[in-house]
C-alpha positions in Angstrom: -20.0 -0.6 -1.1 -19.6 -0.2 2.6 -16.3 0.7 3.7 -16.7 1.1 7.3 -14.5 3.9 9.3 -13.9 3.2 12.3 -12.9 4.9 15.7 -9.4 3.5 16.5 -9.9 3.6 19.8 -13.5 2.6 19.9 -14.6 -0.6 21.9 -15.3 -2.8 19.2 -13.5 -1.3 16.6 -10.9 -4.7 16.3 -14.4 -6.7 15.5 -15.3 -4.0 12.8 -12.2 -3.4 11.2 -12.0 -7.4 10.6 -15.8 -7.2 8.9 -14.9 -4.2 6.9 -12.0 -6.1 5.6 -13.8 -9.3 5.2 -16.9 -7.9 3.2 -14.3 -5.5 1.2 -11.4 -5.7 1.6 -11.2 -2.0 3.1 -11.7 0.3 6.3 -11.2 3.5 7.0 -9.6 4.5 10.8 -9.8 7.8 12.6 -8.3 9.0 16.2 -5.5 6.7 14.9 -2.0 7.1 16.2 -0.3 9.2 13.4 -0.2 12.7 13.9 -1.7 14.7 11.2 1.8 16.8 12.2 4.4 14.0 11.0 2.0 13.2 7.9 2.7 17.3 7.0 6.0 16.8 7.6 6.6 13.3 5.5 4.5 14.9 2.5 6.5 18.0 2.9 10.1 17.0 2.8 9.1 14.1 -0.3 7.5 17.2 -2.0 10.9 18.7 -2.2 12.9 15.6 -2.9 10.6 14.6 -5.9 11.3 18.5 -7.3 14.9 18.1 -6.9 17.6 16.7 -9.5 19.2 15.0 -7.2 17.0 12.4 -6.8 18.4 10.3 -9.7 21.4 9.2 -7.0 18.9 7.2 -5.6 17.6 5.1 -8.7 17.2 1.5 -7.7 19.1 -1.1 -9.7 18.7 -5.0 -10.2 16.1 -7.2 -10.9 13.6 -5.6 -8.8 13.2 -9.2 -7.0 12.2 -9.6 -3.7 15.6 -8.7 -2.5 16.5 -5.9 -4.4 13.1 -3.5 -4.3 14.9 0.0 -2.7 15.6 3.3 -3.7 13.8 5.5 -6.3 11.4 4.5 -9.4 11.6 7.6 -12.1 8.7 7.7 -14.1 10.3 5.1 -16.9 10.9 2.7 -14.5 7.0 2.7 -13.1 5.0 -0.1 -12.5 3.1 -1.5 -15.1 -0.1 -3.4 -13.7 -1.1 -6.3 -14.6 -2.8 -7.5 -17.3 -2.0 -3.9 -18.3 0.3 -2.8 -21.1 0.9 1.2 -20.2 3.1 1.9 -17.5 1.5 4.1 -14.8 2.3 8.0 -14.1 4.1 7.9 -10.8 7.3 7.7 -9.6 8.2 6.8 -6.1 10.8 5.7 -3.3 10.9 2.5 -1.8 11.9 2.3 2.0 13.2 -0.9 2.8 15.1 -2.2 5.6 18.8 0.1 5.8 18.7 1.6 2.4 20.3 4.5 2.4 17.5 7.6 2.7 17.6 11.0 1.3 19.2 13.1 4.5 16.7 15.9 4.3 13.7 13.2 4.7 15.4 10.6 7.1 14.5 11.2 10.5 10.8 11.9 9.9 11.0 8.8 7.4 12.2 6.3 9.8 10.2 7.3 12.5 7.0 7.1 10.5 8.2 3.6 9.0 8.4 2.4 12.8 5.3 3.7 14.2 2.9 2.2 11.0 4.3 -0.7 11.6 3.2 -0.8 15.4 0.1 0.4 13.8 -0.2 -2.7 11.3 0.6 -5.3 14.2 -2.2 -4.1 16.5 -4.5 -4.8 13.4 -3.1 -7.9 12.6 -3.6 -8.8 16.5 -7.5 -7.7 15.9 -7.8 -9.8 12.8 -6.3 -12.8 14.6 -9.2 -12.4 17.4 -12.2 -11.5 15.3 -10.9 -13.8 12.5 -13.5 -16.9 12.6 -11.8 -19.9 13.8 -12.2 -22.1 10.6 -10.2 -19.6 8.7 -6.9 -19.3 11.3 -7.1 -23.1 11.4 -5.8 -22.4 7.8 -3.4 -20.4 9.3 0.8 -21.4 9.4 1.2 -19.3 12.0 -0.8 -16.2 13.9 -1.1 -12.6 11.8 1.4 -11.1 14.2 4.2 -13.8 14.3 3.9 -13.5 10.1 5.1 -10.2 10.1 8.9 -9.1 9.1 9.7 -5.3 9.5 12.5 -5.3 7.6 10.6 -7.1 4.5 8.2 -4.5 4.8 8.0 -1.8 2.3 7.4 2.3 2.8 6.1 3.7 -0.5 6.6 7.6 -0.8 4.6 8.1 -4.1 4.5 11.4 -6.4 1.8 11.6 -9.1 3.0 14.8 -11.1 0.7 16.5 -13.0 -0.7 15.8 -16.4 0.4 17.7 -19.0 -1.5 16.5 -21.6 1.0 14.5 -23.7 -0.3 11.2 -21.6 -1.2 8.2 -24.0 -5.3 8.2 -23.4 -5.1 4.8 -21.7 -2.6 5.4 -19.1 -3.4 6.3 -15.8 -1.8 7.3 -12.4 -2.5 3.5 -10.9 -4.4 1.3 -13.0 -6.5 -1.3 -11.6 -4.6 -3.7 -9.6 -4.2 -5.7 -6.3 -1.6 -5.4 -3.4 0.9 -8.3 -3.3 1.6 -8.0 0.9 -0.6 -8.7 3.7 -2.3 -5.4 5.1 -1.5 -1.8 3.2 -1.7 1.5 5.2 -2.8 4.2 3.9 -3.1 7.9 4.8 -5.4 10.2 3.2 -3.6 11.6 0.2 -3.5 15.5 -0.6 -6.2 14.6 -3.2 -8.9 11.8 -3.9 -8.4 9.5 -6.4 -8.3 6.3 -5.1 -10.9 4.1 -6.1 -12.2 0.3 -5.2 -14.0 -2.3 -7.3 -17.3 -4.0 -5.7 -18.3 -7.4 -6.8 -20.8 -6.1 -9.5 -18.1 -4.1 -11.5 -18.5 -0.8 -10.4 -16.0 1.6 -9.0 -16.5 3.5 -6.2 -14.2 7.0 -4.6 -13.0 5.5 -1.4 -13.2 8.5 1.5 -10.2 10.6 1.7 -11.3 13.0 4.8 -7.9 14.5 6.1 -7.0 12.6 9.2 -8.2 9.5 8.3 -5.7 6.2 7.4 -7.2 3.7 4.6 -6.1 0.0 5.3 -7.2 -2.9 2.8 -5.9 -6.7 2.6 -3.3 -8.1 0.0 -2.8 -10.6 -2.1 -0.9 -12.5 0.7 -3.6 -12.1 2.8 -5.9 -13.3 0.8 -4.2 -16.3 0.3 -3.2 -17.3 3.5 -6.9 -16.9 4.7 -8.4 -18.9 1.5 -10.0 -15.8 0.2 -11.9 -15.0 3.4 -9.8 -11.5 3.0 -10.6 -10.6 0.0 -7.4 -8.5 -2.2 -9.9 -5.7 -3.7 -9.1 -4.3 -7.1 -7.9 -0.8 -6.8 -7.0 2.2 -9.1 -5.8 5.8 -8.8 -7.8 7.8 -11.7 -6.4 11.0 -13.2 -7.1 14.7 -12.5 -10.7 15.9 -13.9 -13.7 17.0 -12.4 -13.2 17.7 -8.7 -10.0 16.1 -9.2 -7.3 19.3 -9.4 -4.6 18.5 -11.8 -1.6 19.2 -9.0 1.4 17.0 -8.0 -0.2 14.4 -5.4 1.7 12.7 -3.0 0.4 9.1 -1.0 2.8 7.2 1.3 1.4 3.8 1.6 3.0 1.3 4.0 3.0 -2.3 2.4 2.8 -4.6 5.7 4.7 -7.7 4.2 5.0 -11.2 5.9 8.4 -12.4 6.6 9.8 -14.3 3.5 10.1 -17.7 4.8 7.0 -17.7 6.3 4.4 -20.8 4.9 1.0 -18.6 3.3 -0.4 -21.7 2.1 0.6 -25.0 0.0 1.4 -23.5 -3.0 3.4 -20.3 -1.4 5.6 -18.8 1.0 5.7 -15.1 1.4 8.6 -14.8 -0.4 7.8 -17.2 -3.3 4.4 -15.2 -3.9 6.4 -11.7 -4.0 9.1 -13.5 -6.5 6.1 -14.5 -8.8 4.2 -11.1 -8.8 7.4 -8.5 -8.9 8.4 -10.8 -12.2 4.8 -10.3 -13.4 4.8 -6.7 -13.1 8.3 -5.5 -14.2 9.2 -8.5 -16.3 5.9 -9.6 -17.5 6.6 -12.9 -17.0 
């Protein structure tokens, strides 16, 4: 499977990032604009939340609708893919609009929250030029116009380690699909991550330090009538060359704005109703 990475900064590196994403749904970027610096730092100061009691202040409440999605997931309160019945073994802390942020993490936080989010709308403004023009005919509005910051969601995960007392079918993320537009992705502390190719077959998707991983979501995939494709995904569990250590990942879930028209069937916010009720709910 050919997951292209690409210089950031290289001259055509808008056109390949749209055929990396368009042939699957992935691409890996170096000499990117995050410093490897800020990434220590994020990592860092999570690390010591995720070890600290006083994280349960922050459990979310609600419904976990489209409005009500921030503050912290323990372990009992994880996702559970779907089509799935296990739930997987993460917990996490969702960043969303002015949700109140553990003070220790804040400042790093909300700067890194702002600068991926420049970073997704400069590859939103590639895919809208190297996008063919039969596919943003299909198009409500441009890429960049879709996008909502404040709808947008920063994902600080923590995968403790296993301990053995793990049901044999569960697993850290089990196969399963994004829901937003574009995620971001720096290279974890660890691999894991792993995409599906057409045939069936999984393959490690590059984790070299430095380097961000983007792919397309399901809202992406829609808007474009599948010419993005949403790529299965998973996050397998320690073995092999896979160290059984705590292992953090801080995606950024580029989301379009909520009113905004994805395609006859959905807006943005209709499509994130209909998946959040699938996955928590089951419905």
């Amino acid at each position: 499977m050919n997951v292209r990475s690409l210089d950031f900064r290289g001259a055509d590196a808008g056109k390949q990032f749209a055929l990396s994403l368009h042939e699957t749904g992935f691409a890996v970027l170096r000499n990117h604009p995050v410093s490897a610096a800020m990434l220590d730092r994020m990592r860092e100061e999570w690390r010591a939340f995720f070890s600290d009691d006083g994280r349960y202040k922050f459990v979310v409440s609600g419904e976990h609708d489209a409005g009500d999605r921030a503050g912290y997931f323990p372990l009992d309160l994880a996702e559970t893919a779907i089509g799935h019945t296990a739930k997987d073994l993460k917990e996490f802390y969702h960043v969303i609009a002015d949700f109140p942020i553990p003070p220790a993490c804040s400042a790093t936080t909300l700067e890194y929250r702002r600068l991926t989010f420049d970073l997704g709308s400069s590859l939103c403004e590639w895919l809208q030029q190297h996008t063919p023009a039969a596919t943003t005919a299909l198009l409500s509005e441009p890429f960049p116009s879709m996008l909502d910051f404040d709808a947008s969601v920063l994902r600080i995960l923590h995968y403790p380690p296993m301990d053995g007392s793990e049901a044999p079918e569960t697993m850290r993320a089990a196969p399963h699909e994004d829901i937003n537009l574009l995620t971001i992705l720096p290279a974890a502390n660890q691999p894991g991550l792993e995409v599906k190719d057409n045939a069936g077959n999984w393959h490690a998707v590059p984790c070299d330090p430095g380097t961000i991983v983007v792919n397309s979501g399901d809202m992406l995939q829609e808007a474009t009538g599948g010419y993005y494709p949403s790529t299965t995904h998973r996050v397998v569990n320690p073995g092999g060359d896979i160290e059984n250590v705590s292992r953090i990942s801080i995606p950024f879930f580029l989301t379009a704005r909520l009113a905004a028209v994805l395609s006859e069937r959905y807006t943005a916010g209709e499509y994130l109703d209909e998946r959040l009720r699938m996955i928590y709910r089951g419905q």
